[in-house]
Predicted model as a PDB file, atoms N, CA, C, CB and O in Angstrom, pLDDT in the B-factor column:
MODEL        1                                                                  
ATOM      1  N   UNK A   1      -1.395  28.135 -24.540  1.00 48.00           N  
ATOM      2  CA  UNK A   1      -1.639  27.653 -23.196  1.00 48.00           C  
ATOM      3  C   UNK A   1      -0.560  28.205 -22.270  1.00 48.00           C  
ATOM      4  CB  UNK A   1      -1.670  26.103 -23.159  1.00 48.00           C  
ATOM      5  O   UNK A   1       0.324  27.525 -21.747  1.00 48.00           O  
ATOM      6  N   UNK A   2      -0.777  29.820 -22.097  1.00 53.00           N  
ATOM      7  CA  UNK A   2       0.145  30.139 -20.922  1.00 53.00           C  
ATOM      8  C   UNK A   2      -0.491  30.219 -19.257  1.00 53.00           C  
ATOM      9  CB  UNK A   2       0.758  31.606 -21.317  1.00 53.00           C  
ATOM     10  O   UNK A   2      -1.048  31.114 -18.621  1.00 53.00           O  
ATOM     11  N   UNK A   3      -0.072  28.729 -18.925  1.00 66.00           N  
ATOM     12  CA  UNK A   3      -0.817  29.145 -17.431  1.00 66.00           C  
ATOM     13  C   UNK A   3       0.551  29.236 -16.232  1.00 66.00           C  
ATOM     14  CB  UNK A   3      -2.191  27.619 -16.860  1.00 66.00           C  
ATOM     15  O   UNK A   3       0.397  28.835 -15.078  1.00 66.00           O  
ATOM     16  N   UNK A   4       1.623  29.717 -16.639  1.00 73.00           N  
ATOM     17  CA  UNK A   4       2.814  30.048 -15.624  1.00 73.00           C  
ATOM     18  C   UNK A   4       3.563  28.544 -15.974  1.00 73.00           C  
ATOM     19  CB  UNK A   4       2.263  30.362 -13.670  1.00 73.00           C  
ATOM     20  O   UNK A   4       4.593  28.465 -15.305  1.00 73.00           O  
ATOM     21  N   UNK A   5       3.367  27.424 -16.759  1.00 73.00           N  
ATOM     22  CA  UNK A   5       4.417  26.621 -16.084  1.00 73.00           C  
ATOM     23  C   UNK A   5       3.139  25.673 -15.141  1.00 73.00           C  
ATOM     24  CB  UNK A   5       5.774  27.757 -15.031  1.00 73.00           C  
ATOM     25  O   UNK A   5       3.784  24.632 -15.017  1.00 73.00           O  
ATOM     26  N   UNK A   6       2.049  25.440 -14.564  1.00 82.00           N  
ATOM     27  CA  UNK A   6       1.359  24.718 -13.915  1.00 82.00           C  
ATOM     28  C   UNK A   6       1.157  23.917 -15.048  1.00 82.00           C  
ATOM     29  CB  UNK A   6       0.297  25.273 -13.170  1.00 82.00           C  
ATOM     30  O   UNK A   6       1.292  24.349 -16.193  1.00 82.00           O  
ATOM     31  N   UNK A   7       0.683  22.205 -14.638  1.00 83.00           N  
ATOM     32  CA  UNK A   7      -0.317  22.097 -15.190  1.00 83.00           C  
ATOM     33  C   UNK A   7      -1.429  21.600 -14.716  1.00 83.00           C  
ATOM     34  CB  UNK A   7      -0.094  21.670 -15.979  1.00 83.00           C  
ATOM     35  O   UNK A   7      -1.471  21.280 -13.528  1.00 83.00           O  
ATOM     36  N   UNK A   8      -2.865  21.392 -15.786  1.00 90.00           N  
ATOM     37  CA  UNK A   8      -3.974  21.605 -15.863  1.00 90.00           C  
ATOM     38  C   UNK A   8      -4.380  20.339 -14.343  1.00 90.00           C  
ATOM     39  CB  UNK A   8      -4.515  21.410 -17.596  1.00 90.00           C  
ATOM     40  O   UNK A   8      -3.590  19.454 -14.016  1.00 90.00           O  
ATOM     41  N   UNK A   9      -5.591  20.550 -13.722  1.00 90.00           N  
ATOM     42  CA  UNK A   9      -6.213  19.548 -13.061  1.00 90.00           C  
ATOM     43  C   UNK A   9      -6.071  18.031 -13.249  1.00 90.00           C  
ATOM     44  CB  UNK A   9      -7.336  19.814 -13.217  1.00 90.00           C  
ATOM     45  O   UNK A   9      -5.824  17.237 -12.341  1.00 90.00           O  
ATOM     46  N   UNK A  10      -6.258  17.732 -14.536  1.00 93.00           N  
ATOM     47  CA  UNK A  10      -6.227  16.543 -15.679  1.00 93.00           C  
ATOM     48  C   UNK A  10      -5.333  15.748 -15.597  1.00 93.00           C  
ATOM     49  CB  UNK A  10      -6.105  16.894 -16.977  1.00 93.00           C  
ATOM     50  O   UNK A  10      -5.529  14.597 -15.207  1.00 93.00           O  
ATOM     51  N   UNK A  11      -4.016  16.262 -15.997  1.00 91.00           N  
ATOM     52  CA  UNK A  11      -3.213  15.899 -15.567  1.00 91.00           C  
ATOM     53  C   UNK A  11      -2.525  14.965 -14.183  1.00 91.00           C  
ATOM     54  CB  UNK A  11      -3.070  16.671 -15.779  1.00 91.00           C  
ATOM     55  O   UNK A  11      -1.828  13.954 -14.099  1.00 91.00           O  
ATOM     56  N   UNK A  12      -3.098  15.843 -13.280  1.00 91.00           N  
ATOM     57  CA  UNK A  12      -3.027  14.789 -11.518  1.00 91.00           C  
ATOM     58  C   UNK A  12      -3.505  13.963 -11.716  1.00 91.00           C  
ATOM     59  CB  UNK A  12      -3.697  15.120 -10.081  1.00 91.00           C  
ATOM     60  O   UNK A  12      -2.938  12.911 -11.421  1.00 91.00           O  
ATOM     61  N   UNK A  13      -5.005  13.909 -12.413  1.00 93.00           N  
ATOM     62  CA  UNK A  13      -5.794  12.599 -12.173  1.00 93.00           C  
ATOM     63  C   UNK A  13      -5.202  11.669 -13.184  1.00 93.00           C  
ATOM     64  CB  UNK A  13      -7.463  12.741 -12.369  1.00 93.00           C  
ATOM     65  O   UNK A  13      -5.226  10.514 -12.759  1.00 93.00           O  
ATOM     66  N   UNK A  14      -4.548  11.805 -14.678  1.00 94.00           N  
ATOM     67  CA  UNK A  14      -3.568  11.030 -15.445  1.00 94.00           C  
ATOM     68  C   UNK A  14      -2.503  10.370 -14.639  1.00 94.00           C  
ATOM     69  CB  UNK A  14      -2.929  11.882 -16.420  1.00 94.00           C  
ATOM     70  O   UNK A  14      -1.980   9.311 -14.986  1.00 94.00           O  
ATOM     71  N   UNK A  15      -2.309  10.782 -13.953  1.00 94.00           N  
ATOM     72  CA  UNK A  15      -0.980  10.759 -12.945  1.00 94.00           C  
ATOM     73  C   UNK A  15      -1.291  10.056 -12.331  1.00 94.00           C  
ATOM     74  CB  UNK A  15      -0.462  11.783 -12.157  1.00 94.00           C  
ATOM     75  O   UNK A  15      -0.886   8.928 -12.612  1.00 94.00           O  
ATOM     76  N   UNK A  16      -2.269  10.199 -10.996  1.00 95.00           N  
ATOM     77  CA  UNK A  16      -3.203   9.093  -9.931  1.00 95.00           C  
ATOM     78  C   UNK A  16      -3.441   8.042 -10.590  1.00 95.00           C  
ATOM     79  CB  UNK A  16      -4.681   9.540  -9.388  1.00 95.00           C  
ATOM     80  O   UNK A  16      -2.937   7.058 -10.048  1.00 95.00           O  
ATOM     81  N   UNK A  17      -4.208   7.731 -11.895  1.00 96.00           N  
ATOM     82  CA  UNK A  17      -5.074   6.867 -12.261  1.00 96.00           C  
ATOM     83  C   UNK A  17      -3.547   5.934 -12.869  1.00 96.00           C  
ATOM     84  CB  UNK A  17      -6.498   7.515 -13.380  1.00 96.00           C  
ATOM     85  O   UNK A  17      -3.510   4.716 -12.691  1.00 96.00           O  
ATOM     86  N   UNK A  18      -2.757   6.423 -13.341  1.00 97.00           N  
ATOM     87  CA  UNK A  18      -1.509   5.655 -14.120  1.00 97.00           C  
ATOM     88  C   UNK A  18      -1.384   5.223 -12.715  1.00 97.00           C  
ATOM     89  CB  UNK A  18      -0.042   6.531 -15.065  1.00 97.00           C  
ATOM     90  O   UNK A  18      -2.040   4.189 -12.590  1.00 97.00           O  
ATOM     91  N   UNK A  19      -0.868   5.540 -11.684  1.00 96.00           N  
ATOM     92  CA  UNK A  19      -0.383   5.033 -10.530  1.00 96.00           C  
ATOM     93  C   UNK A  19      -0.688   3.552  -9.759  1.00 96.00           C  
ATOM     94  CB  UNK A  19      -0.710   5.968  -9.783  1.00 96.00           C  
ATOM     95  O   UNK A  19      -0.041   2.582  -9.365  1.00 96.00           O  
ATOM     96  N   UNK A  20      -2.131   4.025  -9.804  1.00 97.00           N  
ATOM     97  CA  UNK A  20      -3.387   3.130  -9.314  1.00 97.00           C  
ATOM     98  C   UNK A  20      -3.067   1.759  -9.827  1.00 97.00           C  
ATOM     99  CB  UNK A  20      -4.933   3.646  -9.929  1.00 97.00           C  
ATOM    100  O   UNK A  20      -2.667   0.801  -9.167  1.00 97.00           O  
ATOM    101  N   UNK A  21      -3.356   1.837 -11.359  1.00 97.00           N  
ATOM    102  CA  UNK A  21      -3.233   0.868 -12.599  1.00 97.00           C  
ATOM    103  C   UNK A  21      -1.813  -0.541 -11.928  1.00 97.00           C  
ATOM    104  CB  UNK A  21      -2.534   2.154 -14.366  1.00 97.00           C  
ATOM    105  O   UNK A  21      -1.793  -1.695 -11.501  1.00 97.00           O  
ATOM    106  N   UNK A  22      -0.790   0.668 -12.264  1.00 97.00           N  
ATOM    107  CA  UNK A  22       0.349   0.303 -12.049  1.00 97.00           C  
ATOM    108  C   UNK A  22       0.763  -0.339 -10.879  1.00 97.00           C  
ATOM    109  CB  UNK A  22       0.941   1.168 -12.221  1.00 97.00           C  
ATOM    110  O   UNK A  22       1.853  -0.910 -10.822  1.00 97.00           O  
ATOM    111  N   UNK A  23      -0.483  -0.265  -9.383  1.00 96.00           N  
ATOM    112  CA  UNK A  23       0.267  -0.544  -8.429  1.00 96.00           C  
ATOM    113  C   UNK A  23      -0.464  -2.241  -8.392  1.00 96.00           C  
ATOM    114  CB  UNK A  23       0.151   0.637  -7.047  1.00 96.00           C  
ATOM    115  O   UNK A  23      -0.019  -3.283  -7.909  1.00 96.00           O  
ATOM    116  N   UNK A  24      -1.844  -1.923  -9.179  1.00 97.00           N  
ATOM    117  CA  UNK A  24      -2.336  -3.366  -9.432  1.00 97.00           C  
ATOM    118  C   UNK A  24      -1.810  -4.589  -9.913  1.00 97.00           C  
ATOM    119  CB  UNK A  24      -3.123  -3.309 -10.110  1.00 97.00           C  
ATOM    120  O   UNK A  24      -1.894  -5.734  -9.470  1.00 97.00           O  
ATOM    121  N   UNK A  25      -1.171  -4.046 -11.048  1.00 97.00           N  
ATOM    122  CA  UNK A  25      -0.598  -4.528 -11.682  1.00 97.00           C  
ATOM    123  C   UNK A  25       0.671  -5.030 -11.297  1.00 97.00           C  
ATOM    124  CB  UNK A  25      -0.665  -3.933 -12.441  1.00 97.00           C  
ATOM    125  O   UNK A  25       1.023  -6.125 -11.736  1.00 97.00           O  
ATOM    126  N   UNK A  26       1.519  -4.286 -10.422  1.00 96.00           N  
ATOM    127  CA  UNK A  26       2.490  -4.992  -9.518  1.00 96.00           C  
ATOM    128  C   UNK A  26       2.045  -5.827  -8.532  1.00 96.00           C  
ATOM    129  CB  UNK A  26       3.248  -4.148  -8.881  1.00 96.00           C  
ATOM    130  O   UNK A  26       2.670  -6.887  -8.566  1.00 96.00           O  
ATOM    131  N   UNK A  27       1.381  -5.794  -7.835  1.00 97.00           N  
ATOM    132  CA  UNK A  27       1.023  -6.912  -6.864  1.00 97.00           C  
ATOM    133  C   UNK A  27      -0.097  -7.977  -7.492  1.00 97.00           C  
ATOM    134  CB  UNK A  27       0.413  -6.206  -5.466  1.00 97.00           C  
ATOM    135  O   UNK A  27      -0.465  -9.013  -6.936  1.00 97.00           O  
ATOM    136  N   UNK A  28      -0.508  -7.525  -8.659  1.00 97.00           N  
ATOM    137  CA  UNK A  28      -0.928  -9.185  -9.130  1.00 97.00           C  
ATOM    138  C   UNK A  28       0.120  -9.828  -9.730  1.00 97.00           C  
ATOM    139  CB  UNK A  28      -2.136  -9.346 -10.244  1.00 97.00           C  
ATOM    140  O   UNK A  28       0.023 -11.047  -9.865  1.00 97.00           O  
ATOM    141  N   UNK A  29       1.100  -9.268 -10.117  1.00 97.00           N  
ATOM    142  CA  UNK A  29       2.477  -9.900 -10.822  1.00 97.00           C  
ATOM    143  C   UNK A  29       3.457 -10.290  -9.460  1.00 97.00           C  
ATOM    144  CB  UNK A  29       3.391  -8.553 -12.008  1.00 97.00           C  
ATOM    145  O   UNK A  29       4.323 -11.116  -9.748  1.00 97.00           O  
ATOM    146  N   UNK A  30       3.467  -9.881  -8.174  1.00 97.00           N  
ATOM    147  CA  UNK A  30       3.778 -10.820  -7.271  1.00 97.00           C  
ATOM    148  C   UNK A  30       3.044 -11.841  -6.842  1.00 97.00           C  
ATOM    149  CB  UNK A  30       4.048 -10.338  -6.404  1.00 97.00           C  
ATOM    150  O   UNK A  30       3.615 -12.810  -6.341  1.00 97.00           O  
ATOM    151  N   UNK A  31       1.433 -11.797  -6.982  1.00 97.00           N  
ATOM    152  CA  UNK A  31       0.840 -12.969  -6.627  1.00 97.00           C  
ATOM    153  C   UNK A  31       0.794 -14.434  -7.240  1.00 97.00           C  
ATOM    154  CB  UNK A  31      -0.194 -12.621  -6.569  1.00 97.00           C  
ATOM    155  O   UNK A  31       0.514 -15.481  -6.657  1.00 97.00           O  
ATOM    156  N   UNK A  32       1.233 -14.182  -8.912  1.00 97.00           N  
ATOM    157  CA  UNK A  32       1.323 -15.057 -10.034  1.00 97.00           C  
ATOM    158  C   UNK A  32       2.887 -15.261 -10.090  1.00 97.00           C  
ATOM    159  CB  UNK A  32       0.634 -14.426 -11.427  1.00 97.00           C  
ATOM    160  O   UNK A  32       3.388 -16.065 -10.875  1.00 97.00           O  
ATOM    161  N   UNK A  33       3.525 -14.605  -9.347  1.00 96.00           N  
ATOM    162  CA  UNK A  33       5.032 -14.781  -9.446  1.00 96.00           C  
ATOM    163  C   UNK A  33       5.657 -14.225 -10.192  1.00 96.00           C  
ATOM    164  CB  UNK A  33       5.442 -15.801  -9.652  1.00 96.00           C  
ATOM    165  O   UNK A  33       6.844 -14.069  -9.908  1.00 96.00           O  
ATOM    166  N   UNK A  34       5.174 -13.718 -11.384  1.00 96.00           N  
ATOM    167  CA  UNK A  34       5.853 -13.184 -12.266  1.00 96.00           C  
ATOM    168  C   UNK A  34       6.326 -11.325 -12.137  1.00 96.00           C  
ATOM    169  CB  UNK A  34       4.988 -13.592 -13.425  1.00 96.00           C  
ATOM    170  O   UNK A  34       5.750 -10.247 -12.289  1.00 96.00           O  
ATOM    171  N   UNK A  35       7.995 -11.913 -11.695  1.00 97.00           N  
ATOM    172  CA  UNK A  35       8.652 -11.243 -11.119  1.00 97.00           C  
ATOM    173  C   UNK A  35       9.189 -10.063 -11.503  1.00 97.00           C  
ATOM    174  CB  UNK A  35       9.280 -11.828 -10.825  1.00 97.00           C  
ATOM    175  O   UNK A  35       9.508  -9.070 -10.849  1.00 97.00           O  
ATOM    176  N   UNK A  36       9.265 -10.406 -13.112  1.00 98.00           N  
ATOM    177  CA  UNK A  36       9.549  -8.556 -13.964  1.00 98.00           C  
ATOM    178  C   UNK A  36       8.863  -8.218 -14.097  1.00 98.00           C  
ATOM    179  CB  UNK A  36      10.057  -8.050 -15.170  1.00 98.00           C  
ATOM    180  O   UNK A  36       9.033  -7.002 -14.019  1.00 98.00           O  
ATOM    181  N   UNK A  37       7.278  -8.589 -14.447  1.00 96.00           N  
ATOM    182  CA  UNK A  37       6.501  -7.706 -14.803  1.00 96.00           C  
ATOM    183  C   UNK A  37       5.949  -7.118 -13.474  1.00 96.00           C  
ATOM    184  CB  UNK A  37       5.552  -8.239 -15.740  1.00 96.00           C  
ATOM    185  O   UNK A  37       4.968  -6.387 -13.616  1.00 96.00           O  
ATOM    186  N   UNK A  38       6.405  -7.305 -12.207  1.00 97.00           N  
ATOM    187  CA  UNK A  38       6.066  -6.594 -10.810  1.00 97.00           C  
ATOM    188  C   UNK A  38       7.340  -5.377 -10.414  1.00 97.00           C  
ATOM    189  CB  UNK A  38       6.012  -7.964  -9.463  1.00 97.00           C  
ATOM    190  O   UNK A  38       7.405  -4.437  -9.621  1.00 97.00           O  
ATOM    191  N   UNK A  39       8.133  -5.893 -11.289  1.00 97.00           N  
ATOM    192  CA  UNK A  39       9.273  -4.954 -10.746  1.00 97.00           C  
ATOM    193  C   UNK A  39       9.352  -3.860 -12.263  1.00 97.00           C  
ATOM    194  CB  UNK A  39      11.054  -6.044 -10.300  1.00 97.00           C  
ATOM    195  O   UNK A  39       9.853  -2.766 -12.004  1.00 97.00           O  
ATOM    196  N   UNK A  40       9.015  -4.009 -13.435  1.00 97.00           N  
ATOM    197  CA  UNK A  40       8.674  -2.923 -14.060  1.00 97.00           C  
ATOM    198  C   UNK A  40       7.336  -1.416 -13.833  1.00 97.00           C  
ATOM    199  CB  UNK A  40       8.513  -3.654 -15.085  1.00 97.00           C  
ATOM    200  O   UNK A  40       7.263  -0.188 -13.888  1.00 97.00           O  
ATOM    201  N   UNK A  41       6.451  -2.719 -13.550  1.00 97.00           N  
ATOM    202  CA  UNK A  41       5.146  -1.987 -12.925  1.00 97.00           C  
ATOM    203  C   UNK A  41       5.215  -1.368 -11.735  1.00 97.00           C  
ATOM    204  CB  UNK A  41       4.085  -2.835 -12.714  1.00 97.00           C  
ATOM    205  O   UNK A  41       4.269  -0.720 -11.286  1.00 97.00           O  
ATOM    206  N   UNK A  42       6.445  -1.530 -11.068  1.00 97.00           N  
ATOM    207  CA  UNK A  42       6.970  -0.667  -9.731  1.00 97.00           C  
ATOM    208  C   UNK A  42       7.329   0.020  -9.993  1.00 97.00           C  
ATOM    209  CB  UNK A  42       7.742  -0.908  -8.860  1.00 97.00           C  
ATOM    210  O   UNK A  42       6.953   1.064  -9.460  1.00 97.00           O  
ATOM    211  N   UNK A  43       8.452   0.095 -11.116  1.00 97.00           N  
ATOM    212  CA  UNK A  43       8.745   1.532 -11.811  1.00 97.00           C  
ATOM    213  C   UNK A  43       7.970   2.407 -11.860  1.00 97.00           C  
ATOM    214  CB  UNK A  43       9.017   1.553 -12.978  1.00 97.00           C  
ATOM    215  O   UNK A  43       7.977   3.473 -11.245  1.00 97.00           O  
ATOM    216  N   UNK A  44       7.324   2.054 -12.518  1.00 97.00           N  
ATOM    217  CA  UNK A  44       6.157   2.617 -13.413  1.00 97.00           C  
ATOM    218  C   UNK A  44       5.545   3.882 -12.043  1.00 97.00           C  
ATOM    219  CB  UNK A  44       4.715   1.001 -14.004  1.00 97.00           C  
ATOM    220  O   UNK A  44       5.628   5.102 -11.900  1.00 97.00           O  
ATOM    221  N   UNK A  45       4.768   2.407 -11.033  1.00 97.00           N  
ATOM    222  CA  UNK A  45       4.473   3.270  -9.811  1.00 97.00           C  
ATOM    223  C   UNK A  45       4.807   4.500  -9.162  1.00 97.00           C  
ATOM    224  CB  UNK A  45       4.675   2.746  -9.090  1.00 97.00           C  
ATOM    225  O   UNK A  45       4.146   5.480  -8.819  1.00 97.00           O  
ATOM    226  N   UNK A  46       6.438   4.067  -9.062  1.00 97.00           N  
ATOM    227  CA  UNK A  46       7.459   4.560  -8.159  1.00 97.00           C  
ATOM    228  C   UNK A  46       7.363   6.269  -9.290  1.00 97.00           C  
ATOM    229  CB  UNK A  46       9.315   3.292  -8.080  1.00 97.00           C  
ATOM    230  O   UNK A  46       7.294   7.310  -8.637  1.00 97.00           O  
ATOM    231  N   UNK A  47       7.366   6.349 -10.292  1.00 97.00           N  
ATOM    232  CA  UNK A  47       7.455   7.251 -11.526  1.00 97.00           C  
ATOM    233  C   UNK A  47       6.165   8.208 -11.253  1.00 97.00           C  
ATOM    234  CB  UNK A  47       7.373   6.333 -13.102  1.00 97.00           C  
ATOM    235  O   UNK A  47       6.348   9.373 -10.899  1.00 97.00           O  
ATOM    236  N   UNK A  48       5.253   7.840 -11.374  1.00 97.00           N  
ATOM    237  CA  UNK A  48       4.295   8.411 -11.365  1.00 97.00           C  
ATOM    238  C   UNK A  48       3.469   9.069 -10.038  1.00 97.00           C  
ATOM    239  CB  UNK A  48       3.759   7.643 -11.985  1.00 97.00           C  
ATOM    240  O   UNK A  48       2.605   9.945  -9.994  1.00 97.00           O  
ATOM    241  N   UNK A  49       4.160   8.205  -8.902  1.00 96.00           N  
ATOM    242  CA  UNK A  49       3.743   8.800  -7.408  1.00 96.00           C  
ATOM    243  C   UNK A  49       4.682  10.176  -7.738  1.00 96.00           C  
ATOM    244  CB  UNK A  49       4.312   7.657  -5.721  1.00 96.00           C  
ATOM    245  O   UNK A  49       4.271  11.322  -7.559  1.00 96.00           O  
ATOM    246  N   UNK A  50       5.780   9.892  -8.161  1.00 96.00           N  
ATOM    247  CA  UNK A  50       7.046  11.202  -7.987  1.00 96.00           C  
ATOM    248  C   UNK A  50       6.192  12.410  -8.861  1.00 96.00           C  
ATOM    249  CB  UNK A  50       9.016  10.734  -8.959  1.00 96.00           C  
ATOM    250  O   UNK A  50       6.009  13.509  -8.338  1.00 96.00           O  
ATOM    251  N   UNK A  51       5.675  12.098 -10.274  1.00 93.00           N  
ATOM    252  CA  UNK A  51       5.196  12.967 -11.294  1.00 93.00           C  
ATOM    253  C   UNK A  51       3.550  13.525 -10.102  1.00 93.00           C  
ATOM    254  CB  UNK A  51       4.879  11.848 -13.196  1.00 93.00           C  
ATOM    255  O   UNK A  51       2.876  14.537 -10.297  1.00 93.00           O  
ATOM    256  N   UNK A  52       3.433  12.989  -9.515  1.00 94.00           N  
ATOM    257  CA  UNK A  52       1.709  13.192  -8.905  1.00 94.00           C  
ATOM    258  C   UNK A  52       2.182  14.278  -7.444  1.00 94.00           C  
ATOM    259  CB  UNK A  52       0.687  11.083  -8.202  1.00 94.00           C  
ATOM    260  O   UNK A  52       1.669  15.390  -7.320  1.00 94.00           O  
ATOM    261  N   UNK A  53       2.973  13.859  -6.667  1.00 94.00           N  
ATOM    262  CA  UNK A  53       3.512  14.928  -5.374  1.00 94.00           C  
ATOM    263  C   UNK A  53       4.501  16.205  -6.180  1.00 94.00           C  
ATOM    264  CB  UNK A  53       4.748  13.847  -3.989  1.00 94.00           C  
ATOM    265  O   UNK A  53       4.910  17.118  -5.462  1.00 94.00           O  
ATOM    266  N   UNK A  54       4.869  16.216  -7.754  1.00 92.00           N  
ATOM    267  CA  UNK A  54       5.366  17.300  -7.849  1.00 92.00           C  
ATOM    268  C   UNK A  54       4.372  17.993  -8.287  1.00 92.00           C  
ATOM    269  CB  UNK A  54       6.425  17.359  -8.494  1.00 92.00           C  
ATOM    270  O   UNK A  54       4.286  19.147  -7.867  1.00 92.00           O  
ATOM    271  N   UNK A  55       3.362  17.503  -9.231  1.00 90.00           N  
ATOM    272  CA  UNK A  55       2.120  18.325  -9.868  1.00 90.00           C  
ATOM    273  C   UNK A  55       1.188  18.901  -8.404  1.00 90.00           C  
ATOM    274  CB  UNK A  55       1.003  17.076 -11.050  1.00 90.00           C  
ATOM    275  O   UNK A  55       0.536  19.933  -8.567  1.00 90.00           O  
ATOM    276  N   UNK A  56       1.152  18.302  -7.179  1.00 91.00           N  
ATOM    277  CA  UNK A  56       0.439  18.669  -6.059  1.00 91.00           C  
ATOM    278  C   UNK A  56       1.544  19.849  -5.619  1.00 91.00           C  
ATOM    279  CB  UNK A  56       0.112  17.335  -4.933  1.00 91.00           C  
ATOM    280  O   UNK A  56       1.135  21.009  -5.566  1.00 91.00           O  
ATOM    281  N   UNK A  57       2.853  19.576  -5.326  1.00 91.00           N  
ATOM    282  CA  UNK A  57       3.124  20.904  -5.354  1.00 91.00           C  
ATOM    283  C   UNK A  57       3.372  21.842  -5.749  1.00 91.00           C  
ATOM    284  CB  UNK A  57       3.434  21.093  -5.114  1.00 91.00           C  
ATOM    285  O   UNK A  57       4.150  22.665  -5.266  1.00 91.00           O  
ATOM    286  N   UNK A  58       2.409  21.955  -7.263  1.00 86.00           N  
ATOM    287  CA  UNK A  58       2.572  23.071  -8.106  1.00 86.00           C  
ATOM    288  C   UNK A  58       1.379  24.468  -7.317  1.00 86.00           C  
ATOM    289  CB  UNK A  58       2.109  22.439  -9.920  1.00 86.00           C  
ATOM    290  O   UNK A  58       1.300  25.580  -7.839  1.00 86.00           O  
TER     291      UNK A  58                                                      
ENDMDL                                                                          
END                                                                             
């Protein structure tokens, strides 16, 4: 799999869809209160927006 160092289409949408998941998942964990599992799942977010704008500027 030599495509320069890009990767595949697939990938973004792995990326988006983890994001998505993750951002749900933080704001239903502020709505129930439960406060780490909103601030891990922000991670998570915060991780994967970064992994999704570098794969867009590949």
């Amino acid at each position: 799999m030599s495509n320069n160092g890009k990767l595949p289409r697939k990938w973004g949408y792995i990326f988006a869809l983890t994001g998505l998941a993750a951002l749900g998942t933080c704001i239903a964990g502020l709505l129930y209160k439960e406060y780490l599992i909103a601030i891990a799942t922000g991670v998570v977010f915060g991780a994967q927006a970064f992994n999704f704008i570098k794969w867009k500027r590949q």
